[in-house]
TITOR-511279 format. One record per residue: residue number from 1; residue in one letter; z, y, x of N, C-alpha, C, O, CB in turn. Coordinates in nm, 4 decimals, always signed. Atoms other than C-alpha are relative to their C-alpha. Glycine has a CB too. Layout:
BEGIN
+-----+----+----------+----------+----------+----------+----------+----------+----------+----------+----------+----------+----------+----------+----------+----------+----------+
|   i | aa |     n.c3 |     n.c2 |     n.c1 |    ca.c3 |    ca.c2 |    ca.c1 |     c.c3 |     c.c2 |     c.c1 |     o.c3 |     o.c2 |     o.c1 |    cb.c3 |    cb.c2 |    cb.c1 |
+-----+----+----------+----------+----------+----------+----------+----------+----------+----------+----------+----------+----------+----------+----------+----------+----------+
| NUM |  A |        Z |        Y |        X |        Z |        Y |        X |        Z |        Y |        X |        Z |        Y |        X |        Z |        Y |        X |
...
+-----+----+----------+----------+----------+----------+----------+----------+----------+----------+----------+----------+----------+----------+----------+----------+----------+
//
This chain:
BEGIN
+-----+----+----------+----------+----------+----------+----------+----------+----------+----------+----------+----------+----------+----------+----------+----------+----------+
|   i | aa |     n.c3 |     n.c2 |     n.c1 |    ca.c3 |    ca.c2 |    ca.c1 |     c.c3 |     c.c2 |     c.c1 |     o.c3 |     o.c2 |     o.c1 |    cb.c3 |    cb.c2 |    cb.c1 |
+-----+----+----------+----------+----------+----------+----------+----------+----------+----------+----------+----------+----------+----------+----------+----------+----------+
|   1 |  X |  +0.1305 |  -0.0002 |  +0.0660 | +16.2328 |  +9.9839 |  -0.4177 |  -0.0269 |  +0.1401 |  -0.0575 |  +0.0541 |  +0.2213 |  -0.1022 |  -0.0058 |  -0.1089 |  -0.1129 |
|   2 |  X |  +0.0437 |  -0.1413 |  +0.0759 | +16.0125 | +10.2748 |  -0.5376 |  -0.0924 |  +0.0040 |  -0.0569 |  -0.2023 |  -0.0141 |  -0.0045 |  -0.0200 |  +0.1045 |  +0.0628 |
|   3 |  X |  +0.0760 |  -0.0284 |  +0.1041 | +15.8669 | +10.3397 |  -0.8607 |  -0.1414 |  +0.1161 |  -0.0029 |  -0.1474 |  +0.2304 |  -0.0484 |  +0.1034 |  +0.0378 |  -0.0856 |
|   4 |  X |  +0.1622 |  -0.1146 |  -0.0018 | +15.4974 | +10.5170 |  -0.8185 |  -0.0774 |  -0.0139 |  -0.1155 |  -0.0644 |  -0.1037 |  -0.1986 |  -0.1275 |  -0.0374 |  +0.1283 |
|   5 |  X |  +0.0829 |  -0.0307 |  +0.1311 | +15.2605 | +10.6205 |  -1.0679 |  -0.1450 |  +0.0484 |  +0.0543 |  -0.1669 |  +0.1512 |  +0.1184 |  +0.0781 |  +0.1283 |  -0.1012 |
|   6 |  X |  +0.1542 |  -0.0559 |  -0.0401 | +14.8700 | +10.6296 |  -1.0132 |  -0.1047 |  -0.0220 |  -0.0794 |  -0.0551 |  -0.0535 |  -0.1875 |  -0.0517 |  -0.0521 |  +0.1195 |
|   7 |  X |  +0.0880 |  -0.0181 |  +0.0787 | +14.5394 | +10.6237 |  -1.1821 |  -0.0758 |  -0.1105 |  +0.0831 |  -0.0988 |  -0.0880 |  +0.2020 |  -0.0510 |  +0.1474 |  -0.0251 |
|   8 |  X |  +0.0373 |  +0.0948 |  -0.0191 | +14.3789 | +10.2765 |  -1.1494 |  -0.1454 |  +0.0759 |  +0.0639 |  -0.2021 |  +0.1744 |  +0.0165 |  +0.0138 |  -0.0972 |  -0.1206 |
|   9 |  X |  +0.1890 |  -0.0849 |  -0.0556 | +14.0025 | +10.3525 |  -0.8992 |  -0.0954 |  -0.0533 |  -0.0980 |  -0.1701 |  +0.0305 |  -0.1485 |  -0.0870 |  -0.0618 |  +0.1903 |
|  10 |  X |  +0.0524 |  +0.1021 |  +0.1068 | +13.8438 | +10.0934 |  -1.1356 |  -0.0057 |  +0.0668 |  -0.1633 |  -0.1084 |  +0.1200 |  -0.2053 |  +0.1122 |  -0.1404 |  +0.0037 |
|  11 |  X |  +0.0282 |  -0.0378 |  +0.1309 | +13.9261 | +10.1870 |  -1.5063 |  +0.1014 |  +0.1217 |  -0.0009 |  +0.1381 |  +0.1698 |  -0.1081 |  +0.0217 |  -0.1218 |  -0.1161 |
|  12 |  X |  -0.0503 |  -0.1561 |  +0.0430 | +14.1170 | +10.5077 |  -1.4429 |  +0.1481 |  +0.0204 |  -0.0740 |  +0.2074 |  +0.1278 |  -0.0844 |  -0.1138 |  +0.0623 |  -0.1131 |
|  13 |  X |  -0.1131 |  -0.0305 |  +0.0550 | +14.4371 | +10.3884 |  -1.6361 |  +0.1394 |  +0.0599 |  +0.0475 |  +0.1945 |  -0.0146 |  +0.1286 |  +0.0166 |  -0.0910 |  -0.0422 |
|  14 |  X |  -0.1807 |  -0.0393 |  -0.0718 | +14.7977 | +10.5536 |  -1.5339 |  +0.0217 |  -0.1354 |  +0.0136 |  -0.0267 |  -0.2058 |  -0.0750 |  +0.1506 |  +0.0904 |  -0.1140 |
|  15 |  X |  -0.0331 |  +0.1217 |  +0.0032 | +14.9438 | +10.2154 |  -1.3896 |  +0.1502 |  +0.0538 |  +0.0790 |  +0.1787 |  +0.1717 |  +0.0999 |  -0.1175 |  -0.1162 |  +0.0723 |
|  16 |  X |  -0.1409 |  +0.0036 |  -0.1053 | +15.2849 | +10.1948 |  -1.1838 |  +0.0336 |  -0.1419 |  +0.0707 |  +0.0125 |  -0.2580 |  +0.0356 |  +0.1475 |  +0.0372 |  -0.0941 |
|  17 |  X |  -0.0056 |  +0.1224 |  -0.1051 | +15.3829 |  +9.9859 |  -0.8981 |  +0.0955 |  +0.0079 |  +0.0834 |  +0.0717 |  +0.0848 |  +0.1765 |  -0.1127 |  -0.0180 |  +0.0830 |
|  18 |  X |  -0.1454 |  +0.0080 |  -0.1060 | +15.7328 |  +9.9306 |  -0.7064 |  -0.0934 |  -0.0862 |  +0.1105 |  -0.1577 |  -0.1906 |  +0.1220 |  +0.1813 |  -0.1092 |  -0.0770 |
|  19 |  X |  -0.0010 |  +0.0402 |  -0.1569 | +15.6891 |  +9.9508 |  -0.3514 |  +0.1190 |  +0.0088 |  +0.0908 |  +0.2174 |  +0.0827 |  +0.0912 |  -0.0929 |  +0.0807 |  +0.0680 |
|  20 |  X |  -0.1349 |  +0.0283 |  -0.1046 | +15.9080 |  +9.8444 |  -0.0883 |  +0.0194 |  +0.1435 |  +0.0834 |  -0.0862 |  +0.1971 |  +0.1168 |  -0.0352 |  -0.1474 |  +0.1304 |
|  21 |  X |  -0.0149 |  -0.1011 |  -0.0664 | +16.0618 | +10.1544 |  +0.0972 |  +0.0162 |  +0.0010 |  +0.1346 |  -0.0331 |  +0.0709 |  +0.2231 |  +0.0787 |  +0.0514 |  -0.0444 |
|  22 |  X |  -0.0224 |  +0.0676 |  -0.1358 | +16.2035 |  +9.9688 |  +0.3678 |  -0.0854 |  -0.0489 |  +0.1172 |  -0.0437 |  -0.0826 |  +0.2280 |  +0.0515 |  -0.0949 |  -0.0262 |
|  23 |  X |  +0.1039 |  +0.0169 |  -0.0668 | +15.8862 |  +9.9048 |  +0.5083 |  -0.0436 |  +0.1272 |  +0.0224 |  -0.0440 |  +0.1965 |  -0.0793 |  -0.0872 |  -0.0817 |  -0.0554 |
|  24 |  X |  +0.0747 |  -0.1238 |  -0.0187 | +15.7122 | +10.2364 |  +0.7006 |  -0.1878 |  +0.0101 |  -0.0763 |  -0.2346 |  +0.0638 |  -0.1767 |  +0.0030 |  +0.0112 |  +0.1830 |
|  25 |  X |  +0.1186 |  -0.0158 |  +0.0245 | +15.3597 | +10.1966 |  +0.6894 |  -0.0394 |  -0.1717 |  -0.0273 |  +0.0093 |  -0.2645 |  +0.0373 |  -0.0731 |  +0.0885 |  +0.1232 |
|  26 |  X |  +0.0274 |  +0.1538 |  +0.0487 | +15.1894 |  +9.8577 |  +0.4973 |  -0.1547 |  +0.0420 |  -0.0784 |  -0.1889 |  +0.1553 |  -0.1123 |  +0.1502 |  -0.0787 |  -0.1305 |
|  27 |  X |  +0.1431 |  -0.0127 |  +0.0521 | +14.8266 |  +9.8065 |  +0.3535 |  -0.0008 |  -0.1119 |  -0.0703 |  +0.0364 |  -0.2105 |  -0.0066 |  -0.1201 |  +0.0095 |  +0.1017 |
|  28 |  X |  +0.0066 |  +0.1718 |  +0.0408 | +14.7843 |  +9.5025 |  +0.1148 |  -0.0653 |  +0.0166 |  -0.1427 |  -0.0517 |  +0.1249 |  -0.1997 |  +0.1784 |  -0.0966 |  -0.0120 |
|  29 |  X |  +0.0732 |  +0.0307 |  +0.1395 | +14.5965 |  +9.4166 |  -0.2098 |  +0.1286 |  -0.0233 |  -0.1477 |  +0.2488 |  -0.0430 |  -0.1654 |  -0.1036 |  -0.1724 |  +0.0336 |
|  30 |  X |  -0.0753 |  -0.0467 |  +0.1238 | +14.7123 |  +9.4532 |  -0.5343 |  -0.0865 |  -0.0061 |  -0.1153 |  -0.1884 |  +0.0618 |  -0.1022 |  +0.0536 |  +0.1429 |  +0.0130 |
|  31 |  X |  +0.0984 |  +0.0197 |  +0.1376 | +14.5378 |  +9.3702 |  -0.8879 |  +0.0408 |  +0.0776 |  -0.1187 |  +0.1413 |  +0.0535 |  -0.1855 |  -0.0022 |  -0.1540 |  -0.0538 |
|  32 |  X |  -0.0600 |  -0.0330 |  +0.1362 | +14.5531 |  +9.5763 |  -1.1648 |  +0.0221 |  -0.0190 |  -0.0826 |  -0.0661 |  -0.0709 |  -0.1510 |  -0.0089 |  +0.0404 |  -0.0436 |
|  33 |  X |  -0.0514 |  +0.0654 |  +0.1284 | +14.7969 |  +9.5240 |  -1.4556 |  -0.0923 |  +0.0531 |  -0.1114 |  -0.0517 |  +0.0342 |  -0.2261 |  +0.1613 |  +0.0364 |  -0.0320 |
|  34 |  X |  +0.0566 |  -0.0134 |  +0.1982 | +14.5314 |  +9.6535 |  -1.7496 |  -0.1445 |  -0.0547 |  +0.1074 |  -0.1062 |  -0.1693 |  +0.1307 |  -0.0088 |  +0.2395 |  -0.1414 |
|  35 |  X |  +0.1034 |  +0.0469 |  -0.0137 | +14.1571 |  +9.5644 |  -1.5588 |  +0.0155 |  -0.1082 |  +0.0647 |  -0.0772 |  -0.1871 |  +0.0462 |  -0.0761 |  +0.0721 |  +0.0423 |
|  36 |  X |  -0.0041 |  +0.0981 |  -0.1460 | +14.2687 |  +9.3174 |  -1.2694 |  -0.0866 |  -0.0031 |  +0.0958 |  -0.0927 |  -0.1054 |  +0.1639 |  -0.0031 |  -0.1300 |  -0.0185 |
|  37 |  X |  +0.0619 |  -0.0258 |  -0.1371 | +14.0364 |  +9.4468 |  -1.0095 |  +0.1240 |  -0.0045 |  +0.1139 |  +0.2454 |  +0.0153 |  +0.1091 |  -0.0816 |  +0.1572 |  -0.0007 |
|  38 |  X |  -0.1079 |  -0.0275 |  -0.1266 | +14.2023 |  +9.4448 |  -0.6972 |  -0.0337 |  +0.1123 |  +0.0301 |  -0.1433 |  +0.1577 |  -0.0026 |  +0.0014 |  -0.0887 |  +0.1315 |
|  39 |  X |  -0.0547 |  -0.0948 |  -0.0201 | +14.3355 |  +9.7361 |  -0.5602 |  +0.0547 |  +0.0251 |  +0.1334 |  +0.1776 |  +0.0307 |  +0.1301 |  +0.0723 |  +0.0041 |  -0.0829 |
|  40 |  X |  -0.0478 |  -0.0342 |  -0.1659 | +14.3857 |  +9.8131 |  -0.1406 |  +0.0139 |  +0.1746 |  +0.0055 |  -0.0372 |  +0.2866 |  +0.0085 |  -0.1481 |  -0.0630 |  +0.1371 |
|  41 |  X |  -0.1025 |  -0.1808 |  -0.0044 | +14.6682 | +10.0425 |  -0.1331 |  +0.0754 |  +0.0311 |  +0.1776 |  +0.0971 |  -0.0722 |  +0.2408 |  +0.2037 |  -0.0182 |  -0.1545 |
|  42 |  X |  -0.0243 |  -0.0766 |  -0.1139 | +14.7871 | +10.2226 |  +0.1966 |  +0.1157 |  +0.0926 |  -0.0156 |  +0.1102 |  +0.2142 |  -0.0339 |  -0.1172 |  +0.0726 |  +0.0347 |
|  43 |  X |  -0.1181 |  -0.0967 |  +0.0299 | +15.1524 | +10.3177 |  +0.1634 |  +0.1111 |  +0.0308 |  +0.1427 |  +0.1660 |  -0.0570 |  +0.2092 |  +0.0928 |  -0.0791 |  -0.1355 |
|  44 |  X |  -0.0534 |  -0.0465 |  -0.0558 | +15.3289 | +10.5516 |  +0.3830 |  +0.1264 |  +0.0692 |  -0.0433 |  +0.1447 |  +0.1708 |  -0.1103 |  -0.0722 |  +0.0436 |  +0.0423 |
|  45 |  X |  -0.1482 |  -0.1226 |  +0.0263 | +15.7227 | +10.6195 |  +0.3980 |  +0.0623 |  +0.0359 |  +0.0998 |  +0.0234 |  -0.0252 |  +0.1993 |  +0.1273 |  -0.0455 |  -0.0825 |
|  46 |  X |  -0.0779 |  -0.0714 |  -0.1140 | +15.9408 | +10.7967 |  +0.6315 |  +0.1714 |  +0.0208 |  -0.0941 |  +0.2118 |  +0.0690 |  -0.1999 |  -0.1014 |  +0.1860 |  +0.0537 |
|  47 |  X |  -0.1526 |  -0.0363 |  +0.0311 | +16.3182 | +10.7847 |  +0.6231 |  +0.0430 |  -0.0111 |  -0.1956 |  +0.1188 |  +0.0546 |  -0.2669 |  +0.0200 |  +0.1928 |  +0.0690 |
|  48 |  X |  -0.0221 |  +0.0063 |  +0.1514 | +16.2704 | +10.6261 |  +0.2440 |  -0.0439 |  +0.0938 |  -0.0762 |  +0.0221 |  +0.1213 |  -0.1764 |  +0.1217 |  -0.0058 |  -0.0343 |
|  49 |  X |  +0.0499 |  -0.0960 |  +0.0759 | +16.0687 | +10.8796 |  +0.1173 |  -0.1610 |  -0.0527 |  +0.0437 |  -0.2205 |  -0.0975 |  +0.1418 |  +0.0599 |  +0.1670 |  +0.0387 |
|  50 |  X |  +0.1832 |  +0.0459 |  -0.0674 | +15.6937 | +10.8265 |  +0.0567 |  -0.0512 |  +0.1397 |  +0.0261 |  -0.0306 |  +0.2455 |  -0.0334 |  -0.1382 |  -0.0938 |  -0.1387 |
|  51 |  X |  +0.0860 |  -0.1134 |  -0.0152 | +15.4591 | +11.0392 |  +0.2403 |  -0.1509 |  -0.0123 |  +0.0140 |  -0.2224 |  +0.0744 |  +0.0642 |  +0.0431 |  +0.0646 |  +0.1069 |
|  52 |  X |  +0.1346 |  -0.0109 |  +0.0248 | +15.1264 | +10.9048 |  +0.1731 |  +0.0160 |  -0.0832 |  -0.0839 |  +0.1299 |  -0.1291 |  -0.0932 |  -0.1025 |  -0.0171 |  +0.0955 |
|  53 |  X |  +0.0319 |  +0.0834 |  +0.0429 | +14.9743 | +10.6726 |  -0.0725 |  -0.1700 |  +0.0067 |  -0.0440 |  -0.2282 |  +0.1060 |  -0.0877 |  +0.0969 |  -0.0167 |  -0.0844 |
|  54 |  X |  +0.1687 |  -0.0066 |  +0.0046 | +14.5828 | +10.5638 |  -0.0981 |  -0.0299 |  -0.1022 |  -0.0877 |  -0.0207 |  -0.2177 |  -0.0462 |  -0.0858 |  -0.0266 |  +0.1465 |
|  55 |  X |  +0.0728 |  +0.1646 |  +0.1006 | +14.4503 | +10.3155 |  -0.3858 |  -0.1672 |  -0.0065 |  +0.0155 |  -0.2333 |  +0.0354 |  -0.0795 |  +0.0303 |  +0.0146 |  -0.2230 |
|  56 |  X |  +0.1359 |  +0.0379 |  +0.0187 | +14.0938 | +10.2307 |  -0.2972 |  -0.0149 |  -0.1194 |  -0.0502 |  +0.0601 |  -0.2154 |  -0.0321 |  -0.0709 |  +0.0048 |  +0.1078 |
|  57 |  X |  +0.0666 |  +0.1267 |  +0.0155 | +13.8538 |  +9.9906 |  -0.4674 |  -0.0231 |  -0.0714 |  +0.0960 |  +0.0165 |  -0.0317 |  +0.2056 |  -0.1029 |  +0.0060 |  -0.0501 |
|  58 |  X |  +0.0066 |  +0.1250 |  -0.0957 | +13.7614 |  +9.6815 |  -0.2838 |  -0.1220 |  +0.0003 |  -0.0705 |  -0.1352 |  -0.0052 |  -0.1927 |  +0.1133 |  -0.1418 |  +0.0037 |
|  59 |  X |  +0.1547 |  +0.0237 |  -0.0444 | +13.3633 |  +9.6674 |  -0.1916 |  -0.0401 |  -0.1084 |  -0.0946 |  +0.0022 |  -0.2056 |  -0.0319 |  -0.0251 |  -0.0505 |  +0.1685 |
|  60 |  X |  +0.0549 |  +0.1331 |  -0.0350 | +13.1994 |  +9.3628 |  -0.3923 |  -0.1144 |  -0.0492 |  -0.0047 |  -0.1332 |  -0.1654 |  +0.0314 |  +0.0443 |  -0.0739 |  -0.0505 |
+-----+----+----------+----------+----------+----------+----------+----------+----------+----------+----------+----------+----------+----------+----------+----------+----------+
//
């Protein structure tokens, strides 16, 4: 597991979120722990290292 740190798209707060490493590339929803908007994140790792990550809002 890996500990990330990002800025909620919604209310902007620093949040953190363990993601699986073991997985390469994954896309999946996610609610934030201080607003609870959801959250479609786009995480890229290679050889256990991340090399992308994307938090967009979700359209409603």
């Amino acid at each position: 597991m890996y500990e990330h740190h990002f800025q909620c798209p919604y209310c902007w707060e620093d949040i953190s979120m363990l993601l699986d490493s073991s997985i390469g590339k994954q896309t999946y929803i996610e609610d934030c722990e201080i607003c609870c908007n959801p959250i479609e994140l786009t995480v890229v790792f290679e050889e256990n290292e991340l090399i992308s990550f994307i938090a967009n809002n979700i359209e409603q």
